[in-house]
C-alpha positions, -999 to 999 in steps of 0.1 A, spaced: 528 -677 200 492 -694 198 471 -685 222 437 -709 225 404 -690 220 381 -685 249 347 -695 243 330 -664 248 353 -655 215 346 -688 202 308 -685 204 308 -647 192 280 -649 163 286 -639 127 261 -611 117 240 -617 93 248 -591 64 213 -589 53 197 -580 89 184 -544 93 211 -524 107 200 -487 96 170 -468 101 139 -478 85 124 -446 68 161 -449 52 152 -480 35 115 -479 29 127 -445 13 158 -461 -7 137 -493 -16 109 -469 -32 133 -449 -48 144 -482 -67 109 -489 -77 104 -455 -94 135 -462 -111 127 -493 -127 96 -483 -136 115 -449 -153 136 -477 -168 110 -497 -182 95 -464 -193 121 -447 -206 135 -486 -227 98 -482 -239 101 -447 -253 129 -451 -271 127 -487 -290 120 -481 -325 132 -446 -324 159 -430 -330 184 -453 -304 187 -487 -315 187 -513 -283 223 -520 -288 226 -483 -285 206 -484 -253 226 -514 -240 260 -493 -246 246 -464 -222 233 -491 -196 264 -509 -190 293 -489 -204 287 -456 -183 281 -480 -149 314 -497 -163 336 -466 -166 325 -452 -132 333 -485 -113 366 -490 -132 384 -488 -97 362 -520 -82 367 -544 -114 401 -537 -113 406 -544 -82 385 -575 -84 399 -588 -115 377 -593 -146 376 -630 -139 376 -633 -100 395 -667 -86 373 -672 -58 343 -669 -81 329 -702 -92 328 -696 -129 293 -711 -136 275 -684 -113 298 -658 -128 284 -664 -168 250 -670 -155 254 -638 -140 264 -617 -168 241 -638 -189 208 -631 -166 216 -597 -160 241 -584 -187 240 -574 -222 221 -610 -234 190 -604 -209 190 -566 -220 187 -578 -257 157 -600 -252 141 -577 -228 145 -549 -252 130 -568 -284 102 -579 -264 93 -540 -254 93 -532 -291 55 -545 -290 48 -541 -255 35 -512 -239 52 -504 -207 21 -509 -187 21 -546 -198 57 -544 -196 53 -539 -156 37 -571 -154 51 -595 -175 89 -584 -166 92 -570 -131 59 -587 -122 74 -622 -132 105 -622 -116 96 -636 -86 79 -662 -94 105 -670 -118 128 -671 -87 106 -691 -69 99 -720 -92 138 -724 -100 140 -724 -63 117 -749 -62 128 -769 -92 166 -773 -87 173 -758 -53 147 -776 -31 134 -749 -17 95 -753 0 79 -717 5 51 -715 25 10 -711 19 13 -673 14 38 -678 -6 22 -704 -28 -9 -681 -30 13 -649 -40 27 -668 -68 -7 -682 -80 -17 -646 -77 15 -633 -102 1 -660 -129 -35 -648 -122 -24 -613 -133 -4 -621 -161 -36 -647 -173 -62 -613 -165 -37 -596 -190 -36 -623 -219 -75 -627 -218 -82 -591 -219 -60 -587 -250 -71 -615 -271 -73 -603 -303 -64 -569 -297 -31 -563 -320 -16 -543 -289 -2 -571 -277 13 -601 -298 27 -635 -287 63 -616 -286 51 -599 -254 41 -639 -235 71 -652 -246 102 -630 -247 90 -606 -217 88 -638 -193 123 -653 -207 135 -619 -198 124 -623 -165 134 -662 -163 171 -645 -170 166 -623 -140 156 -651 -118 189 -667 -129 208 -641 -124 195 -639 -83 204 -674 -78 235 -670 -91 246 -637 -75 237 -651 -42 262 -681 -47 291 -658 -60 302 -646 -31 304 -609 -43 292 -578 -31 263 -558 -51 292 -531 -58 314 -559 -72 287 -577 -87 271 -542 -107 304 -539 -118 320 -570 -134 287 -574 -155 285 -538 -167 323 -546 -172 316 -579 -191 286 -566 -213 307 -535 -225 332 -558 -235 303 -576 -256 289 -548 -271 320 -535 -276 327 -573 -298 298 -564 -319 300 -527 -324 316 -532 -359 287 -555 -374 256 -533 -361 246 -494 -367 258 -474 -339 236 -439 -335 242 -424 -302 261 -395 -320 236 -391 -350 202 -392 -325 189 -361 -313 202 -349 -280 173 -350 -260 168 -380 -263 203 -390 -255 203 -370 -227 177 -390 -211 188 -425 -219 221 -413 -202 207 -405 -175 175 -434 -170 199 -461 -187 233 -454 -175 233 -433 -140 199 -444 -124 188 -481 -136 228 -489 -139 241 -471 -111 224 -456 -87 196 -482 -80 224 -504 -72 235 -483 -41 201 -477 -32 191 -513 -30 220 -525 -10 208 -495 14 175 -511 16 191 -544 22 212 -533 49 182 -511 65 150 -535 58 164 -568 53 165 -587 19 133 -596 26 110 -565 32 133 -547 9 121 -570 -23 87 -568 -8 85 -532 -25 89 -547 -60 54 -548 -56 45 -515 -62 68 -522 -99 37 -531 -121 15 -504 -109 40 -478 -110 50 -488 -152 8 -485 -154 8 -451 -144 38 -439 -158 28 -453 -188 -5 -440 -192 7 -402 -180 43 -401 -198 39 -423 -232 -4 -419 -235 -8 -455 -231 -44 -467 -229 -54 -469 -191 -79 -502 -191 -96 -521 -166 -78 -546 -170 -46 -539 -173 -52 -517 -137 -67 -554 -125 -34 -569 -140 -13 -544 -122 -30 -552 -91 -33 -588 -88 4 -587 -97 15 -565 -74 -2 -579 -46 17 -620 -55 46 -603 -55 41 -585 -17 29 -624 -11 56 -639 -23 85 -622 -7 73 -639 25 66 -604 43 37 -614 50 43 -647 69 68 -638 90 46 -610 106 14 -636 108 
């Protein structure tokens, strides 16, 4: 029997999925968590390109361990969801899969990591923004504008202060930022799926193992030949905390901040690869690369739009 809907149920609103709905030292403490792990990521990708782990070895930790220990969501998704619209679904894999590893990878392999901080992690929002801009129609506001103006001031403070200093090479200005053009793509994309991060984490480690996987008799494969310390620690940067544990932390500081606040800590991304840089790998500490950091750091707390919804 139907029974009409009363309008108190009628007007009952949906919750928003991204509103704060845990405590906030939770996220602030989950969010930061995920900084330090990128930045042990970026790090750690560093440390081991041109060593004894190849990138394709690295990209076989990063997706096929987070693949293997979420075999029970992509199988219960399906490795090519229905409801999925399948353009969003190969930009996803393709922003945030095996092809943006590759190209982030070959662009660390003259990069240090403190440079690294800026011109990948540091450009990703702005990235975001100006496809937003470009093909979504999206307007952000004047602290917005002035944050991303401030992420192309740091990556500019960066390219003057290493003219014609062989740390640095055109590879760096040019792959690093396509790296982090992939990663903007991969947002917009993931956002228009219709997936959850759990689902999402685990259809493109899924997808990208099945791609390295493709190409594993054509390249070198070395993750039983290198020395185990160093295997040890890609398993555990690579695989357990960039490909699976960030994950969980981030959708905690999602559900606890908001999406908003909780990207706002990205911020702390370039300054954090600096430091780790200079204290793990004995990268040169400069000026200007601290400026860089900085003046980074700061467009992307500006550009999240933190900041203008408090003013």
């Amino acid at each position: 029997m139907w029974v009409k809907p009363t309008r108190k149920a009628a007007m009952t609103p949906i919750p928003d999925p991204t509103a704060p709905r845990h405590s906030a030292g939770l996220g602030a403490a989950a969010a930061l968590s995920v900084v330090l792990i990128w930045a042990a990521w970026l790090i750690a990708t560093r440390y081991s390109i041109g060593g004894s782990l190849s990138a394709f070895d690295l990209s076989l930790l990063r997706y096929g361990i987070p693949a293997t220990l979420l075999t029970p969501v992509w199988l219960r998704t399906g490795l090519w969801p229905k409801s999925v619209p399948k353009l969003p679904f190969v930009l996803m894999v393709l922003g945030s899969g095996a092809p943006f590893f590759q190209v982030v990878a070959f662009g660390m392999r003259s990069t240090p990591a403190s440079a690294a901080g800026v011109l990948l992690p540091g450009l990703m929002p702005l990235a975001t923004a100006l496809i937003g801009m470009a093909l979504l129609h999206e307007r952000p506001d004047m602290m917005r504008k002035i944050g991303m103006a401030a992420i192309f001031a740091g990556g500019l403070v960066l390219l003057v202060a290493n003219i014609g200093d062989e740390t640095l090479s055109w590879i760096s200005y040019t792959v690093l930022p396509v790296g982090a053009t992939l990663w903007a793509v991969y947002t917009h994309a993931f956002r228009r799926s219709g997936l959850s991060a759990f689902e999402g984490a685990a259809l493109i480690c899924a997808w990208s193992t099945i791609l390295n996987l493709l190409f594993t008799p054509f390249v070198e494969i070395h993750l039983f030949s290198a020395p185990f310390a160093e295997t040890g620690l890609q398993i555990v940067t690579q695989g357990i905390l960039s490909g699976l544990v960030a994950t969980l932390l981030y959708g905690t500081a999602v559900r606890s901040l908001g999406s908003t606040q909780a990207a706002a800590y990205t911020a702390v991304s370039p300054v954090a690869a600096a430091i780790g840089g200079a204290l793990v790998l004995g990268e040169p500490l400069g000026l200007a690369t601290i400026a860089a950091a900085l003046i980074t750091g700061i467009g992307v707390l500006l550009s999240t739009g933190i900041v203008s919804r408090r003013l």
